[in-house]
C-alpha positions in Angstrom: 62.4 -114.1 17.3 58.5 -113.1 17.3 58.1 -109.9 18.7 54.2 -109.5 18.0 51.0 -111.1 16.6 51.4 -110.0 13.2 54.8 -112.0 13.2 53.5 -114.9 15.5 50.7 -115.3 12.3 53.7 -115.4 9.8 55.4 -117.3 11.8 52.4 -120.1 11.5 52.0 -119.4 8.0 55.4 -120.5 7.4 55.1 -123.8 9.6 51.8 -124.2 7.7 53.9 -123.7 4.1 57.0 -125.2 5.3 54.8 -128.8 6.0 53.1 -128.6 3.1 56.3 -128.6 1.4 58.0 -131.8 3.4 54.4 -134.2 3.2 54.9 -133.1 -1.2 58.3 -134.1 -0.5 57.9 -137.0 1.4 55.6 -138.4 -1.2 57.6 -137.5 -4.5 60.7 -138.7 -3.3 61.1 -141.9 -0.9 62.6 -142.8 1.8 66.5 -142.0 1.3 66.0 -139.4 -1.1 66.2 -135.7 -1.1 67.0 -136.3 2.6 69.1 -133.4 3.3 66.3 -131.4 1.7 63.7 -132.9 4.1 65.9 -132.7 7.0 66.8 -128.9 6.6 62.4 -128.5 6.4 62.0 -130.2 9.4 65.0 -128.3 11.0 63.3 -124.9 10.0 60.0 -126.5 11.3 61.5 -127.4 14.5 63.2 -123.6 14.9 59.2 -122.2 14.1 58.2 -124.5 16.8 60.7 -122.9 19.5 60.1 -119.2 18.2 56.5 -119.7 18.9 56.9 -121.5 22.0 58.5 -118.9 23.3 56.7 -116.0 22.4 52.9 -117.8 23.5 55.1 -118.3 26.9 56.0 -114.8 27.3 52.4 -113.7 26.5 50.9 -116.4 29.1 54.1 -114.7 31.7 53.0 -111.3 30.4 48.8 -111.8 30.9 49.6 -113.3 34.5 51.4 -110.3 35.5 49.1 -107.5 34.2 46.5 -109.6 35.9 
C-alpha cells in the first residue's frame, strides 16, 4: 500500500524497472519461453498499477474534500 509520495515515486520506479525487465525479456527469450518469469513481471506490474490507482484516488478524494 502507498502511503505517501516518496513511496508513490518508488512505487513508479519499480513499474519503470520492472518493464524494462519484461521488454529485455520479451526480446531474449520468445514467445513460450521463460513464461512463468514474464507472467509473474506483469503480475507484479499489474499489482503497482492498483497500489497507485488507489493511492492517486484517495489524493483526488482527499484534495476535493480540503477544498
Amino acid at each position: 500500500m502507498i502511503f505517501n509520495l516518496t513511496e508513490y515515486g518508488k512505487a513508479q520506479e519499480e513499474m519503470r524497472i520492472l518493464e524494462e525487465r519484461l521488454k529485455r525479456l520479451q526480446q531474449t527469450h520468445p514467445i513460450a519461453s521463460k513464461g512463468f518469469t514474464k507472467a509473474g513481471i506483469r503480475k507484479m506490474i499489474a499489482r503497482l498499477h492498483e497500489e497507485l490507482a488507489v493511492y492517486e484516488g484517495s489524493e483526488h478524494l482527499r484534495q476535493s474534500v480540503s477544498s
